[in-house]
PDB file of N, CA, C and O in Angstrom:
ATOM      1  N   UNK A   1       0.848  -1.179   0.000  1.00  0.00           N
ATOM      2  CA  UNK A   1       0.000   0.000   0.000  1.00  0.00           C
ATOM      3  C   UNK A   1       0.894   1.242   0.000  1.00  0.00           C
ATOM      4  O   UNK A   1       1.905   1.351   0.693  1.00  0.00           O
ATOM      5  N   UNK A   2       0.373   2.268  -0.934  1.00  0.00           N
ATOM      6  CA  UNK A   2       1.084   3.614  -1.048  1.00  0.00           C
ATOM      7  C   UNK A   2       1.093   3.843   0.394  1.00  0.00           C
ATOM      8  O   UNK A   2       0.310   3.358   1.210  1.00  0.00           O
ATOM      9  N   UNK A   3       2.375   4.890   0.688  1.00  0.00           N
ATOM     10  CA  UNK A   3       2.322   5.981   1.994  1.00  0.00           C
ATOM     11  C   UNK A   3       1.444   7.310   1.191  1.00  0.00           C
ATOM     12  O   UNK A   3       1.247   7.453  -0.015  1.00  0.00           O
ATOM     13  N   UNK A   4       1.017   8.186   2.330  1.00  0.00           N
ATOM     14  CA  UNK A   4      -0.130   8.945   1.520  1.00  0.00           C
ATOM     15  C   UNK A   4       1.246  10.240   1.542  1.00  0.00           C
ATOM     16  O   UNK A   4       2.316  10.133   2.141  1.00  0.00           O
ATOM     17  N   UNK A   5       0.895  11.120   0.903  1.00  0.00           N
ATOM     18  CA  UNK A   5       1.808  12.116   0.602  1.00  0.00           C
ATOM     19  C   UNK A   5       1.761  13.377   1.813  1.00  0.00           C
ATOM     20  O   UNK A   5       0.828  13.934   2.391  1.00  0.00           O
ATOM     21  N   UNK A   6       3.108  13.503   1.870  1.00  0.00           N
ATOM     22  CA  UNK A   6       3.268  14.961   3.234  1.00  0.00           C
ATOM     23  C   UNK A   6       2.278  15.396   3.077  1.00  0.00           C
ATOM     24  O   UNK A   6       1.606  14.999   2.124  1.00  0.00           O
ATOM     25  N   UNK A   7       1.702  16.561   4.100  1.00  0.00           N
ATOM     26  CA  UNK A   7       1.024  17.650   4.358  1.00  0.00           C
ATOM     27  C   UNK A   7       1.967  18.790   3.960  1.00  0.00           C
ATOM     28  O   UNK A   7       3.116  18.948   4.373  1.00  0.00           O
ATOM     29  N   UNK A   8       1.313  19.540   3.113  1.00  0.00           N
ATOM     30  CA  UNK A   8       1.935  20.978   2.864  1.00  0.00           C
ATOM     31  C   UNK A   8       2.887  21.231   3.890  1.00  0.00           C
ATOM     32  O   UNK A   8       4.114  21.158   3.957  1.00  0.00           O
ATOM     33  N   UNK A   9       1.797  21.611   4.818  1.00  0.00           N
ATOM     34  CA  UNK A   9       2.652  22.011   6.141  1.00  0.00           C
ATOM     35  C   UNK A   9       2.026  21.916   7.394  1.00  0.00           C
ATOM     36  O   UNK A   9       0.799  21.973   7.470  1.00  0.00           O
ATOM     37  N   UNK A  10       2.919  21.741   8.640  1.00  0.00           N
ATOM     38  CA  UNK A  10       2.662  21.253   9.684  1.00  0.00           C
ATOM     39  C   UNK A  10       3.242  21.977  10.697  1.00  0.00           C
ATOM     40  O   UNK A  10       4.388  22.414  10.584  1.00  0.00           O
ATOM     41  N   UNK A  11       2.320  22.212  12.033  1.00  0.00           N
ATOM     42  CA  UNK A  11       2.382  22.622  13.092  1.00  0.00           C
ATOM     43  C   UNK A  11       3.091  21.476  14.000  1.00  0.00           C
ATOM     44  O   UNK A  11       2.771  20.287  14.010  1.00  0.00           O
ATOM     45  N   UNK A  12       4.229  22.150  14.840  1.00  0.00           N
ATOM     46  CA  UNK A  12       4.599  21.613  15.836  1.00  0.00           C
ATOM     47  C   UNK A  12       4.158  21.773  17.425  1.00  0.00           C
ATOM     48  O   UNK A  12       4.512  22.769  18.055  1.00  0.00           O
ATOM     49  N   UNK A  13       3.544  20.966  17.893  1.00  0.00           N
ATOM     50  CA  UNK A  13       3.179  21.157  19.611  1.00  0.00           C
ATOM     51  C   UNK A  13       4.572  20.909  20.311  1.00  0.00           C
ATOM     52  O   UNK A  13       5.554  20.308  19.875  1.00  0.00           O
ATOM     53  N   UNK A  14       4.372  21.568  21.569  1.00  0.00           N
ATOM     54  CA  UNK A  14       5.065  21.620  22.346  1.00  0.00           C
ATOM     55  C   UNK A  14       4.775  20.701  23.115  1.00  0.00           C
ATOM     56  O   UNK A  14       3.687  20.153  22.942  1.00  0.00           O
ATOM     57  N   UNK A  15       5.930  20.099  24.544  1.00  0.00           N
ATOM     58  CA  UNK A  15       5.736  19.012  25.331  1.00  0.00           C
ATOM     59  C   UNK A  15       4.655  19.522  26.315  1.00  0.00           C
ATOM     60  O   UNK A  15       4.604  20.652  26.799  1.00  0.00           O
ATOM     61  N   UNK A  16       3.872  18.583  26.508  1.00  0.00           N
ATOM     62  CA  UNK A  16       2.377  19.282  27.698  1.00  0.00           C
ATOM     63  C   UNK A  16       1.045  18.777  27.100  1.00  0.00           C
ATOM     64  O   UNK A  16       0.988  19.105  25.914  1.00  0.00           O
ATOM     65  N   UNK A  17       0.233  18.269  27.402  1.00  0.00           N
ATOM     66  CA  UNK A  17      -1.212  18.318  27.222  1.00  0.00           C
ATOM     67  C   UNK A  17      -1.995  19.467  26.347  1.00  0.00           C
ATOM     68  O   UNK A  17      -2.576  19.448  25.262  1.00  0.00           O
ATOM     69  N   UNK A  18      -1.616  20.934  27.780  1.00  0.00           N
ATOM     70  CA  UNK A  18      -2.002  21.827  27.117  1.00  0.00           C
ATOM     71  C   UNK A  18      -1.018  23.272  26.306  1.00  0.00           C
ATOM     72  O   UNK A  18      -1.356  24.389  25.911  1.00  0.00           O
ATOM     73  N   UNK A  19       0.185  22.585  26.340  1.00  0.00           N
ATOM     74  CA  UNK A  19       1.235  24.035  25.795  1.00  0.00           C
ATOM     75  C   UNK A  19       0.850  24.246  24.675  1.00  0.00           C
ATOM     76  O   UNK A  19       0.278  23.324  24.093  1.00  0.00           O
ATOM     77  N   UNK A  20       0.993  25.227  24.161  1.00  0.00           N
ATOM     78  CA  UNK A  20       1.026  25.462  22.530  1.00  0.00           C
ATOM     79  C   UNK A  20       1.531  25.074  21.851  1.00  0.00           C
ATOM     80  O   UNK A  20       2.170  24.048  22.085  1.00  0.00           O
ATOM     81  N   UNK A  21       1.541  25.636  20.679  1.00  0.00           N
ATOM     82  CA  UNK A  21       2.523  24.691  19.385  1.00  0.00           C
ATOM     83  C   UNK A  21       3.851  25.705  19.229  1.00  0.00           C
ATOM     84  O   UNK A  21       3.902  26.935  19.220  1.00  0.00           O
ATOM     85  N   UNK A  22       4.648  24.940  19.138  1.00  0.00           N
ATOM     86  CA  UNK A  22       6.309  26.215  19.032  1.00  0.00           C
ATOM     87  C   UNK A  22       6.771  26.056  17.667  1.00  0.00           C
ATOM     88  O   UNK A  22       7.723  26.780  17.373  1.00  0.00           O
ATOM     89  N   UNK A  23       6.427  25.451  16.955  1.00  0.00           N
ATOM     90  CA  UNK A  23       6.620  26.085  15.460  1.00  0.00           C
ATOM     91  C   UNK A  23       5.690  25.657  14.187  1.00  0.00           C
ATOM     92  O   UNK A  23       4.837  24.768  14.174  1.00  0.00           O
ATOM     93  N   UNK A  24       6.022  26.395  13.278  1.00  0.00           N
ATOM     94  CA  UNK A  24       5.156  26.255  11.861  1.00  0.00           C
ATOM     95  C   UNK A  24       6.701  25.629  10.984  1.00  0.00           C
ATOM     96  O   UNK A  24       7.843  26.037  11.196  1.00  0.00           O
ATOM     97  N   UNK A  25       6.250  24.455   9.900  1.00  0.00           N
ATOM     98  CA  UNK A  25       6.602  23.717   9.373  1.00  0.00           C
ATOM     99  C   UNK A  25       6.439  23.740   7.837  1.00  0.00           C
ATOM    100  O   UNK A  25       5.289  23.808   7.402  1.00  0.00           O
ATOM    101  N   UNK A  26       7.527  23.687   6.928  1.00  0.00           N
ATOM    102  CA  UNK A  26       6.840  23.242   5.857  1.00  0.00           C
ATOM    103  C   UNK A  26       6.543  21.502   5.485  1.00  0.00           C
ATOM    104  O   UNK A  26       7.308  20.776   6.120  1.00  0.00           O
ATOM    105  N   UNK A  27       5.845  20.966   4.831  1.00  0.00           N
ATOM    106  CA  UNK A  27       5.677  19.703   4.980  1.00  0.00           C
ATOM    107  C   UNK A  27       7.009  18.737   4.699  1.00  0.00           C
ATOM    108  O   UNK A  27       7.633  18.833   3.643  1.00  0.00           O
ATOM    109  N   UNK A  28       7.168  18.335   5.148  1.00  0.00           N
ATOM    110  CA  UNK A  28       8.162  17.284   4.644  1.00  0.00           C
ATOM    111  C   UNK A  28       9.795  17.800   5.435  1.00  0.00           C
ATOM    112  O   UNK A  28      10.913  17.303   5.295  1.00  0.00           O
ATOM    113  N   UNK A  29       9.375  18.873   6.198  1.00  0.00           N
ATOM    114  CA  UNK A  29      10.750  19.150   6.618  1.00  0.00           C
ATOM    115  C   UNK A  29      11.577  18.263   7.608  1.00  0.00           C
ATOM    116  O   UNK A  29      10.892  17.558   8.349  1.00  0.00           O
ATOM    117  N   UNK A  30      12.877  18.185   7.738  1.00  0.00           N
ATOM    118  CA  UNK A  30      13.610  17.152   8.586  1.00  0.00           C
ATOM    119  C   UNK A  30      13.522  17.499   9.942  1.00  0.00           C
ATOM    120  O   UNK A  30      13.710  16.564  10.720  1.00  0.00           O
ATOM    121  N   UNK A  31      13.258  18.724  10.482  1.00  0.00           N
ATOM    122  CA  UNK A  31      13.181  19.303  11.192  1.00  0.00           C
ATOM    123  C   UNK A  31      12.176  18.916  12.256  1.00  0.00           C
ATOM    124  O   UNK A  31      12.397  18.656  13.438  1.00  0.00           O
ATOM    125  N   UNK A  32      10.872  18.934  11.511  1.00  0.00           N
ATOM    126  CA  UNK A  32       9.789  18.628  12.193  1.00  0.00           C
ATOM    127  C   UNK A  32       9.677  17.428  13.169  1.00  0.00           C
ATOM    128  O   UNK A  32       9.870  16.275  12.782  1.00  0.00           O
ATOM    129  N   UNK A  33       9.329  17.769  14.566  1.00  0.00           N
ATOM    130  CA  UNK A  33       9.124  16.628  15.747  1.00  0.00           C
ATOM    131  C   UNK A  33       8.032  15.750  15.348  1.00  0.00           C
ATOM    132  O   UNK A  33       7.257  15.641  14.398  1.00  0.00           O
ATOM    133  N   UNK A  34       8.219  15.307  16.185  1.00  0.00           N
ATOM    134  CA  UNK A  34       7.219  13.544  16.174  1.00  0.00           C
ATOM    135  C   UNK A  34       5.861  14.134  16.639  1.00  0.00           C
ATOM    136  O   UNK A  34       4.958  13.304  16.546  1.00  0.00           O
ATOM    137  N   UNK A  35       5.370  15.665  17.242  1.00  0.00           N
ATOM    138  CA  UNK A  35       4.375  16.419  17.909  1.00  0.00           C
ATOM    139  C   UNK A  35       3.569  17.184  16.680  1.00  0.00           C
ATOM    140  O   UNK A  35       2.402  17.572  16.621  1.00  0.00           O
ATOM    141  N   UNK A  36       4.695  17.250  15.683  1.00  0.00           N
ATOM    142  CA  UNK A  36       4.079  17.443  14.450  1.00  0.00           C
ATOM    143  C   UNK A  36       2.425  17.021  13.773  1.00  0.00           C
ATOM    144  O   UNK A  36       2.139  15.897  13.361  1.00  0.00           O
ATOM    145  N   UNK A  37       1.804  17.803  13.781  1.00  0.00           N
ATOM    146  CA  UNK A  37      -0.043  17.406  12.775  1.00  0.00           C
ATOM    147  C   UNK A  37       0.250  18.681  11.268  1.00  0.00           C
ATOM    148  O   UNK A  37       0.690  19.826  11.159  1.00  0.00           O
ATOM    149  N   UNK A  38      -0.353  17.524  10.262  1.00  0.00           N
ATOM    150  CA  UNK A  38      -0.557  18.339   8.905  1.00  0.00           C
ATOM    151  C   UNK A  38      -1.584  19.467   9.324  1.00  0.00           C
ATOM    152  O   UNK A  38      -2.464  19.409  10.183  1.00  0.00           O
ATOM    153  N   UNK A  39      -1.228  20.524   8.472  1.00  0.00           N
ATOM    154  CA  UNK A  39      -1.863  21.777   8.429  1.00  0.00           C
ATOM    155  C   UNK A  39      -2.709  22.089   7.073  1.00  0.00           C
ATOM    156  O   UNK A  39      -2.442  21.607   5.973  1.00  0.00           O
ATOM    157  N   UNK A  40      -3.716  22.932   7.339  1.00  0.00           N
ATOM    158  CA  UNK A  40      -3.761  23.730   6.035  1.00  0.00           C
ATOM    159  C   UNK A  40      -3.438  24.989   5.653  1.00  0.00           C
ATOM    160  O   UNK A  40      -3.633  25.774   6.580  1.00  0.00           O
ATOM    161  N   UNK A  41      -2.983  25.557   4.575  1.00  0.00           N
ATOM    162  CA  UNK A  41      -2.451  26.633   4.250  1.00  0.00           C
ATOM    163  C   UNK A  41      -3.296  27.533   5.530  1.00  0.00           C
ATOM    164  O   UNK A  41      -2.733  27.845   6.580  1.00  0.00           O
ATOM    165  N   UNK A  42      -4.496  27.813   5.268  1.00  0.00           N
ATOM    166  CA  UNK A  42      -4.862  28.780   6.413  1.00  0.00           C
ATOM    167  C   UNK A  42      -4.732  28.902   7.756  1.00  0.00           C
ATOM    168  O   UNK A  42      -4.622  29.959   8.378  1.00  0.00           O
ATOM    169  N   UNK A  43      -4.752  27.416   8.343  1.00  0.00           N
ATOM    170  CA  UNK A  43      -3.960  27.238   9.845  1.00  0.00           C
ATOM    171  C   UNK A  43      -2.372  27.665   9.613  1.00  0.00           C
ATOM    172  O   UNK A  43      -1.987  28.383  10.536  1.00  0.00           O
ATOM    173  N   UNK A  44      -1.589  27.464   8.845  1.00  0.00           N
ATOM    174  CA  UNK A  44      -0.380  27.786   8.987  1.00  0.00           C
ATOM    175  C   UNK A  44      -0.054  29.070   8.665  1.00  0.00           C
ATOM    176  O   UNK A  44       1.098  29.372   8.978  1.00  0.00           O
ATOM    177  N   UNK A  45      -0.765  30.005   8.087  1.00  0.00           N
ATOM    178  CA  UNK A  45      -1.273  31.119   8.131  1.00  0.00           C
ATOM    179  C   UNK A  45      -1.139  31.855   9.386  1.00  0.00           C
ATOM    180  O   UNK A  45      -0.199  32.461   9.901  1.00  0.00           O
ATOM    181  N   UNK A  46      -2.420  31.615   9.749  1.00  0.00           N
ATOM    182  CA  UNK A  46      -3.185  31.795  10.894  1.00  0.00           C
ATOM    183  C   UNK A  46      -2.116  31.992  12.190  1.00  0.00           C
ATOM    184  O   UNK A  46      -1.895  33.075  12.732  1.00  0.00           O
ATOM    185  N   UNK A  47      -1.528  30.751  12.547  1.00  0.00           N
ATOM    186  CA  UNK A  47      -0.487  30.351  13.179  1.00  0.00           C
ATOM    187  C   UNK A  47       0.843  31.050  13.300  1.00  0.00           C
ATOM    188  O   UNK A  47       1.434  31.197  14.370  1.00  0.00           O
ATOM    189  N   UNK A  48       1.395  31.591  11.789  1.00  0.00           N
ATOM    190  CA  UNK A  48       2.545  32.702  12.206  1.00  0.00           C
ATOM    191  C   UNK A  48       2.161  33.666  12.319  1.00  0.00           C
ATOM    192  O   UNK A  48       3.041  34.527  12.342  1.00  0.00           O
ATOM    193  N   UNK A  49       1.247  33.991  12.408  1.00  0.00           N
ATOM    194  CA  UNK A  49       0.256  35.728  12.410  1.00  0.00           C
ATOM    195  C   UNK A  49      -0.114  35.730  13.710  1.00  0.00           C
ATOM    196  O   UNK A  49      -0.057  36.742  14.407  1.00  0.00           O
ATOM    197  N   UNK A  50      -0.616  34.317  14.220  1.00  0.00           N
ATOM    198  CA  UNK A  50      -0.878  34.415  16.212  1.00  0.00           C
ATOM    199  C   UNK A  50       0.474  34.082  17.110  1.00  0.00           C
ATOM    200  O   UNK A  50       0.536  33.609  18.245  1.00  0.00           O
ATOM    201  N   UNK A  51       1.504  34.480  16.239  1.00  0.00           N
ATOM    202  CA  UNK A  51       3.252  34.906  17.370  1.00  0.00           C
ATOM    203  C   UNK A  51       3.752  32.998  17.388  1.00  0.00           C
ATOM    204  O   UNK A  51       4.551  32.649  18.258  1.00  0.00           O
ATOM    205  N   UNK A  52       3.312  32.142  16.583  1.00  0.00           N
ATOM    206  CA  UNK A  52       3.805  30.576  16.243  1.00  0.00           C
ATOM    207  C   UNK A  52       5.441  30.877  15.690  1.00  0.00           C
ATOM    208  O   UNK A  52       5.563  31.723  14.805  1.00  0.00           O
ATOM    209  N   UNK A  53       6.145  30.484  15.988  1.00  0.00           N
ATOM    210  CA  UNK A  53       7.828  30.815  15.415  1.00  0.00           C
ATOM    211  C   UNK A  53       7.669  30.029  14.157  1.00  0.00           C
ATOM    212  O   UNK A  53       7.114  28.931  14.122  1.00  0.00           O
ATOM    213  N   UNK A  54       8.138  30.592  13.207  1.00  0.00           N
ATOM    214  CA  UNK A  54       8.413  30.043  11.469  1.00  0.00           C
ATOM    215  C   UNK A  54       9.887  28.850  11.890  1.00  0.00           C
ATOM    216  O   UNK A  54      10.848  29.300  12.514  1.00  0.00           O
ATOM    217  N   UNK A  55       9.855  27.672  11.538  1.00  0.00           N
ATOM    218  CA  UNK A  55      10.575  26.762  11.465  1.00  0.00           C
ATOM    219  C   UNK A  55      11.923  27.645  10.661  1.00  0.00           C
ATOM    220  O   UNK A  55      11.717  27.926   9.480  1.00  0.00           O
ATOM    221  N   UNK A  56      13.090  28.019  11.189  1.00  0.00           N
ATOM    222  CA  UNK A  56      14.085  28.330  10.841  1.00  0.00           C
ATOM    223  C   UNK A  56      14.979  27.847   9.541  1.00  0.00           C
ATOM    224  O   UNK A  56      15.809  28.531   8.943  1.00  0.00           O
ATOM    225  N   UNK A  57      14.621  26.594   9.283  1.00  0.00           N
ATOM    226  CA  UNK A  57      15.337  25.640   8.048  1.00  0.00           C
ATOM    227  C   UNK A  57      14.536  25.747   7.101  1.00  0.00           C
ATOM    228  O   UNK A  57      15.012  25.826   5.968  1.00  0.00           O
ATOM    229  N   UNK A  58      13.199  25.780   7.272  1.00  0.00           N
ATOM    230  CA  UNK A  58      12.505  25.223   5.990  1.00  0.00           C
ATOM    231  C   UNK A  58      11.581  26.468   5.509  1.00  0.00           C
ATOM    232  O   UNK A  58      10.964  26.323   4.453  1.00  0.00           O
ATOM    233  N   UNK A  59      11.437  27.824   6.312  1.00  0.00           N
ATOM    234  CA  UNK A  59      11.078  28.906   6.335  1.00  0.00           C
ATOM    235  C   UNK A  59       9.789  29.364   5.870  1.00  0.00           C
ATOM    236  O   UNK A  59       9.699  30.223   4.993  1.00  0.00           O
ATOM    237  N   UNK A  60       8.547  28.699   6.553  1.00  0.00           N
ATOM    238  CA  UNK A  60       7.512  28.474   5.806  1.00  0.00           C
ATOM    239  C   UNK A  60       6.640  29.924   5.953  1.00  0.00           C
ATOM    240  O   UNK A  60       5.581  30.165   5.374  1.00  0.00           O
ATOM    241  N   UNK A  61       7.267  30.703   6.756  1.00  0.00           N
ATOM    242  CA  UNK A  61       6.988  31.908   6.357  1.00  0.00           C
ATOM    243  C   UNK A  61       6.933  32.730   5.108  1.00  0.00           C
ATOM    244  O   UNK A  61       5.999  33.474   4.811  1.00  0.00           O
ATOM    245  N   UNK A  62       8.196  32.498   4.284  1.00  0.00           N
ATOM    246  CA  UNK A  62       8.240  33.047   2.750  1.00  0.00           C
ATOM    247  C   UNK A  62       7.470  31.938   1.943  1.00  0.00           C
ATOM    248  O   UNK A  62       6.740  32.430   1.083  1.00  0.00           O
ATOM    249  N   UNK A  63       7.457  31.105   1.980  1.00  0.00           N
ATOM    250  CA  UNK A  63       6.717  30.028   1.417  1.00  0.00           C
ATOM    251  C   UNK A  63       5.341  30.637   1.254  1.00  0.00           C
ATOM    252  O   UNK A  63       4.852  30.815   0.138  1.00  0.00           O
ATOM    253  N   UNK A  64       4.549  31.045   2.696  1.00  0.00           N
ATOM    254  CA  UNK A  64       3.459  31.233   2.475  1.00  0.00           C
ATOM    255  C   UNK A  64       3.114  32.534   1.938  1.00  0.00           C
ATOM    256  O   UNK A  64       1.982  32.814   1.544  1.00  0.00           O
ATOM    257  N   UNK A  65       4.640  33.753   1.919  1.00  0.00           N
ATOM    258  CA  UNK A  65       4.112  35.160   1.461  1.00  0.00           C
ATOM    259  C   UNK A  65       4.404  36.085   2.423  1.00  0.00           C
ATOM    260  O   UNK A  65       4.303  37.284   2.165  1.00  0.00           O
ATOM    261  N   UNK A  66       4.926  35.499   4.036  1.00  0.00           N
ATOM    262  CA  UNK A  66       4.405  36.568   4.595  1.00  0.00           C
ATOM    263  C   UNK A  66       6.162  37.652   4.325  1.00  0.00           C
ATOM    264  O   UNK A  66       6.388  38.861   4.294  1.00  0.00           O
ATOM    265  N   UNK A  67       7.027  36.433   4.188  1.00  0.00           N
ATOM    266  CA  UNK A  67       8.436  37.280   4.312  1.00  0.00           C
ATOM    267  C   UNK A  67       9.225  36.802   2.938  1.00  0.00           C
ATOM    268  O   UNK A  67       9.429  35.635   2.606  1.00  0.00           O
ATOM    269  N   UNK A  68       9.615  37.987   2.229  1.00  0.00           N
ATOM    270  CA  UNK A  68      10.524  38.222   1.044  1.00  0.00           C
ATOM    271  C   UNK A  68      12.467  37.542   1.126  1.00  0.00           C
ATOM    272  O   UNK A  68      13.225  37.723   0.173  1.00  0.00           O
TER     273      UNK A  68
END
């Protein structure tokens, strides 16, 4: 059976039940923890616009537009 294909991009949670998520992801990055869930463009959006840190390596901030 196929593996199904990355998520665009993905949010990382933090360790805790209830902590937040500490970074935005592009899909498929090496980077991304095991706390990692696929996103949709508008959650990952959403997410660096509500103070979420842009994944440093894979920079899904320019990806999505917000940085040149």
């Amino acid at each position: 059976m196929a593996r199904p294909p990355d998520p665009d991009w993905l949010i990382e949670g933090s360790i805790g039940k209830d902590a937040p998520p500490v970074y935005v992801h592009v899909g498929g990055c090496h980077m991304a923890g095991k706390r990692s869930k696929g996103a949709v463009r508008d959650a990952a959006l959403r997410a660096l616009t509500d103070g979420i840190d842009a994944c440093p390596h894979c920079r899904p901030d320019t990806q999505l537009g917000l940085l040149d």
